[in-house]
C-alpha positions in Angstrom: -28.5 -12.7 -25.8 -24.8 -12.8 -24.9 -25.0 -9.3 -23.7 -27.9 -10.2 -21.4 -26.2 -13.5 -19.7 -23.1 -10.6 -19.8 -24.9 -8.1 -17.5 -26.2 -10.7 -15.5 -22.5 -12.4 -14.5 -21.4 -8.9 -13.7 -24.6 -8.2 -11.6 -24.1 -10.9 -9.8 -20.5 -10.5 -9.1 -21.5 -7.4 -8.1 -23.7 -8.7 -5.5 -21.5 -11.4 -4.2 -18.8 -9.0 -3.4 -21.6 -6.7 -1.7 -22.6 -9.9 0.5 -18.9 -10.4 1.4 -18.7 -7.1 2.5 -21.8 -6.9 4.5 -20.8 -10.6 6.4 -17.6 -8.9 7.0 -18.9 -5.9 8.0 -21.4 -7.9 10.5 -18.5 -9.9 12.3 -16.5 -7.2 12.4 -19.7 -5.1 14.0 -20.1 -8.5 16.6 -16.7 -8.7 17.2 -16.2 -4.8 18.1 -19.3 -5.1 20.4 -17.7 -8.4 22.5 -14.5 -6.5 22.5 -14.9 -2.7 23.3 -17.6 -3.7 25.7 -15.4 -5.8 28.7 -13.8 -3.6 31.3 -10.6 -4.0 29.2 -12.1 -2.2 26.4 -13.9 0.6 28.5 -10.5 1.5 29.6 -9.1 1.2 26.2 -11.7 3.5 24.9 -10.5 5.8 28.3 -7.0 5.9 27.0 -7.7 6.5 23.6 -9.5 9.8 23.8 -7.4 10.9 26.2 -4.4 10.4 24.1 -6.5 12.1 21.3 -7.2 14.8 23.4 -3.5 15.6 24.1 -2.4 14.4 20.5 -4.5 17.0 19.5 -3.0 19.9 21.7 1.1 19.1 20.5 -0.5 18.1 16.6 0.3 21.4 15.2 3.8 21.7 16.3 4.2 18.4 14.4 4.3 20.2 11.0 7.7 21.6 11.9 9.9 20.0 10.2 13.0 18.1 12.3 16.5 19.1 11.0 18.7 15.6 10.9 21.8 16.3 13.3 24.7 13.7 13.4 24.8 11.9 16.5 27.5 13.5 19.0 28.4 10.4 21.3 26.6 8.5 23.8 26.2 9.9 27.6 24.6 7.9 30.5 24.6 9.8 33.1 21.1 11.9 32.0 19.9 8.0 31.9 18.0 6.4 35.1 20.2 3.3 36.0 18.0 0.8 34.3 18.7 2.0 31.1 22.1 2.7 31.2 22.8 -1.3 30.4 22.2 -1.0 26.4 24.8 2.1 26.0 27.4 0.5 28.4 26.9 -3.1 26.5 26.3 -2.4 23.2 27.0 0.4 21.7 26.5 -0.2 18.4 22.9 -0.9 19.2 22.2 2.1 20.8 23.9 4.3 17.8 21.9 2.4 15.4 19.8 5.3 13.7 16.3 5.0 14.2 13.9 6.6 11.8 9.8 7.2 13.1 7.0 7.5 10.4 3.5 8.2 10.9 0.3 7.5 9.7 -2.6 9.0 7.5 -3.2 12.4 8.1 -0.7 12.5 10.8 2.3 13.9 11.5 5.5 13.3 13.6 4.1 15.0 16.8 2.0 11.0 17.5 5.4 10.0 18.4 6.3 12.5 21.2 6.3 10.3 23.8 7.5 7.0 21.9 10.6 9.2 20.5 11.0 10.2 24.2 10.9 7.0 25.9 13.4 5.1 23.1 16.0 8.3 24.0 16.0 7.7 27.8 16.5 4.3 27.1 19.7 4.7 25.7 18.9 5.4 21.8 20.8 8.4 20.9 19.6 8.8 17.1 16.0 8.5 16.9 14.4 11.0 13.9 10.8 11.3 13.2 10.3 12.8 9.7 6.6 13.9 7.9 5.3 13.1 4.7 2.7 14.9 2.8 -0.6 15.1 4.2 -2.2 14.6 0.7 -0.3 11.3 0.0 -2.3 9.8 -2.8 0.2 6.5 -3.6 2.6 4.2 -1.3 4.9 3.6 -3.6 5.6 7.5 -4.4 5.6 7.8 -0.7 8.1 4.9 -0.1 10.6 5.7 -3.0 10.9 9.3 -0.9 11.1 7.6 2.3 14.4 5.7 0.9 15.9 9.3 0.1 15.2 10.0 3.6 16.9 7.1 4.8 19.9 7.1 2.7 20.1 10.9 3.9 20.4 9.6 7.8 22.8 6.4 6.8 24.9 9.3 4.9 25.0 11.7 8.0 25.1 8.8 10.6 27.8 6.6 8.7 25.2 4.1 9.6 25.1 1.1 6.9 21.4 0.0 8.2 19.1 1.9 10.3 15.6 1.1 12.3 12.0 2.3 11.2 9.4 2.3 13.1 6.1 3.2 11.2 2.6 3.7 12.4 -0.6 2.9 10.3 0.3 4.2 7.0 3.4 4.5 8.0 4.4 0.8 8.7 2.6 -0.1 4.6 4.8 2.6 3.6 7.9 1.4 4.9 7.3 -2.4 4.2 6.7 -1.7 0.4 10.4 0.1 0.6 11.8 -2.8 2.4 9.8 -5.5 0.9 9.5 -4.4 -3.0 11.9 -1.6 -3.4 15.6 -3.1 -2.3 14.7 -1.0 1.1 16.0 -4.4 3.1 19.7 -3.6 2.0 19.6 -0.2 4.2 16.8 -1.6 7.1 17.9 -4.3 9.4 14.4 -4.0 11.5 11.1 -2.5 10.5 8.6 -2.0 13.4 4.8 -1.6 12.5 2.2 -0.4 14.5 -1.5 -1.0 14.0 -0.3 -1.7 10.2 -3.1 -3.1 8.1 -1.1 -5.4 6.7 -3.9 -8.0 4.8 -5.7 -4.2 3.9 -8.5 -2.4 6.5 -12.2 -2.5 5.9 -12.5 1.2 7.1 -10.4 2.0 3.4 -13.9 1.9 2.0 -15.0 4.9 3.5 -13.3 7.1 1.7 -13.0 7.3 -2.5 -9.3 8.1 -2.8 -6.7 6.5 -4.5 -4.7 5.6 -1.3 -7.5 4.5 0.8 -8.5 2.1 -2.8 -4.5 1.1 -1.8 -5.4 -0.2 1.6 -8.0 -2.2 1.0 -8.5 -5.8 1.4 -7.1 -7.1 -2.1 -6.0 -4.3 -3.5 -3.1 -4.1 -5.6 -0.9 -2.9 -3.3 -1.9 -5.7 -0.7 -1.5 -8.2 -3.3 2.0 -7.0 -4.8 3.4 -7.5 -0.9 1.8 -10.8 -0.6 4.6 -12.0 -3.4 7.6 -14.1 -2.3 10.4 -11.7 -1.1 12.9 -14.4 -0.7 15.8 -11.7 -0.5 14.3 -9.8 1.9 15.9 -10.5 5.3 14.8 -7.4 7.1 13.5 -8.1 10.6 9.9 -7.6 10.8 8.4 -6.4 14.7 5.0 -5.9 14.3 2.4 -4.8 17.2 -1.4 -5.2 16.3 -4.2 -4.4 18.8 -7.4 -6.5 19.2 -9.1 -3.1 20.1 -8.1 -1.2 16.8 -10.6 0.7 15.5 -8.9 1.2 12.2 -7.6 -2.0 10.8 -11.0 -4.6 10.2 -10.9 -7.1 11.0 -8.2 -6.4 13.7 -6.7 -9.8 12.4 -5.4 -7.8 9.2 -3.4 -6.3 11.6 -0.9 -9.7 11.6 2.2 -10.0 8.8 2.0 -13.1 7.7 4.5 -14.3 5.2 6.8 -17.3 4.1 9.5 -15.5 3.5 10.1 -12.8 6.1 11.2 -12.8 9.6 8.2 -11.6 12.1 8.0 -11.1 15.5 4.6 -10.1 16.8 3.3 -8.1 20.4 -0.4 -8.6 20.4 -2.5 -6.2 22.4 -6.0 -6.4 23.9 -6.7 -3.0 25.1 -5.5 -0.4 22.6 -7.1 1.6 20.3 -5.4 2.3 17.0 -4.3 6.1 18.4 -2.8 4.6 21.7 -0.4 2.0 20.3 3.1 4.4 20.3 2.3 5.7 23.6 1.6 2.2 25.5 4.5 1.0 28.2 4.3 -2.4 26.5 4.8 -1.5 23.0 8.0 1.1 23.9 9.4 -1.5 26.2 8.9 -5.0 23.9 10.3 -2.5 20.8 13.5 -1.1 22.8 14.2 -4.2 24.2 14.0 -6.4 20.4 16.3 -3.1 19.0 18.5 -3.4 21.3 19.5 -7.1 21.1 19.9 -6.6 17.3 21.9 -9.6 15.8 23.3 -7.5 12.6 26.5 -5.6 12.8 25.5 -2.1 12.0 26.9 1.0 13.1 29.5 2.0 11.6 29.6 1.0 7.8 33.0 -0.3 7.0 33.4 0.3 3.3 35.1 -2.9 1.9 34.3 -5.0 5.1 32.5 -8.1 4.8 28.6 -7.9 6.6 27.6 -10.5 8.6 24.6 -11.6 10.6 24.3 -14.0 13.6 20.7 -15.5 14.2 19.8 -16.5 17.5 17.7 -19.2 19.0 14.4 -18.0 20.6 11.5 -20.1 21.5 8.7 -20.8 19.5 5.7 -18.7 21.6 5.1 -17.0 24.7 2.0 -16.0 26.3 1.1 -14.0 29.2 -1.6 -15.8 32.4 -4.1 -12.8 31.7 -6.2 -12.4 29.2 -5.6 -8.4 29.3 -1.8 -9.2 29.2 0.1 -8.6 25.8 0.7 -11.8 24.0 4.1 -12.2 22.0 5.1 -14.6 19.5 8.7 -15.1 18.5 10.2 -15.3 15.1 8.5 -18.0 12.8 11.6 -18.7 10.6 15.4 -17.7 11.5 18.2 -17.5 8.8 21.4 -16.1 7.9 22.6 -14.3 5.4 23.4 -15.9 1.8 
């Protein structure tokens, strides 16, 4: 009898979680048909398969891998006027190392015109480095992404750097920052269409990294911890229009103990987010009014941090416009 009323609980767990799913499924089916359907989405859709279609033509030359060169100094005459403010201001900023990661099944070559835009901008040490395309775990992939950074702080005499991930990429990163003392060596991580609370499109496919991004997974619920000694600065851009993260909402970071900033986008697919004006511009223009001291270490030397004041939200007249919301908690240092 008790392994009847057994088989019974665990059928009917069973079901539950398949009529969660299928609810979730349904809004997320609604909420994709409201969305990609408005003019907004049509040209969304527009940019995203054209920005396939050329992804597609440079993806190959991706797999080559980029040799880490020292930065040699800063010049700003290459730079349009605009852009020479950030070298001629602060320096230190604009020698901060930058480190680009991609996402599943990716490779650097997504960030072609990203890396491009932060250089003429005034960035003189921006990297984009590959992992494996057969990934199975985030935190094997994030232990080697902190040999990768400690390999650029080594060669840039950097004591922090910048890392900008996309997808995959961003989870990888935050689980170095957040769970593996990756905060020490990152003063800001940016994420792009990061599913952050997991991605209802893991469930199509049966592999141990896609179990990793779903919606209460282990991984998911091992960054929704306190990280009180975190005080990495969190940028993260998230799309309305992702295809990728559902619900698009998963997108958000929300946590009590780190410091988030957050672009949110209408009109982007999950593809177009590194390529869009709005994302280079809000990203260059948060790195380059860092508050940390950074670049260069000063072994012995007391680090400091300044926190600004910022206002609490601001949101664009349009409803195609990107909305941005400042940080939700400032703090210094202990």
């Amino acid at each position: 009898m008790a392994l009847v009323h057994t088989g019974v609980d665990r059928l009917a767990q069973v079901v539950g979680a398949a009529q969660a799913t299928a609810a979730d499924v349904t809004r997320a089916g609604v909420y994709a048909a409201r969305t990609f359907g408005s003019p907004a989405g049509l040209r969304g859709l527009a940019v995203e398969w054209a920005w396939l279609t050329a992804h597609l033509a440079v993806y190959p030359a991706g797999f080559v891998r980029e040799h880490l060169h020292a930065p040699t100094g800063h010049r700003t005459d290459p730079l349009p006027p605009l852009h020479r403010s950030l070298v001629v201001t602060d320096v230190e900023a604009a020698g901060t190392p930058i480190l680009l990661l991609h996402g599943i099944m990716d490779n650097r070559s997504v960030f072609t015109v990203f890396r491009r835009a932060l250089r003429r901008r005034g960035f003189g040490a921006v990297h984009a480095v590959n992992y494996s395309l057969f990934t199975d775990d985030i935190r094997t992939a994030a232990h080697r992404l902190g040999q990768q950074v400690d390999e650029l702080r080594e060669l840039a005499g950097a004591e922090r750097i910048h890392i900008v991930g996309h997808s995959l990429g961003g989870m990888i990163a935050r689980y170095y920052v957040q769970r593996m003392g990756g905060s020490a060596a990152v003063d800001t991580l940016v994420t792009l269409g990061s599913p952050h609370g997991g991605t209802l499109a893991a469930h199509l496919l049966p592999t141990p990294l896609a179990r990793q991004l779903r919606p209460g997974s282990d991984v998911i619920a091992e960054l929704a911890q306190p990280a009180p000694a975190c005080d990495t600065r969190f940028l993260v851009v998230w799309s309305r229009m992702d295809q990728m993260v559902l619900p698009q909402r998963n997108g958000r970071l929300r946590h009590a103990d780190l410091e988030v900033e957050e672009l949110e986008i209408r009109d982007l697919g999950h593809l177009s987010l590194p390529i869009d004006p709005r994302t280079v511009h809000w990203v260059a223009a948060a790195l380059g009014r860092t508050t940390r001291r950074l670049h260069p270490s000063s072994p012995g030397q007391p680090y400091s941090r300044v926190t600004s004041e910022r206002s609490a939200t601001a949101r664009h007249p349009h409803s195609d416009a990107p909305s941005i919301t400042s940080p939700r908690r400032a703090r210094s240092c202990p």
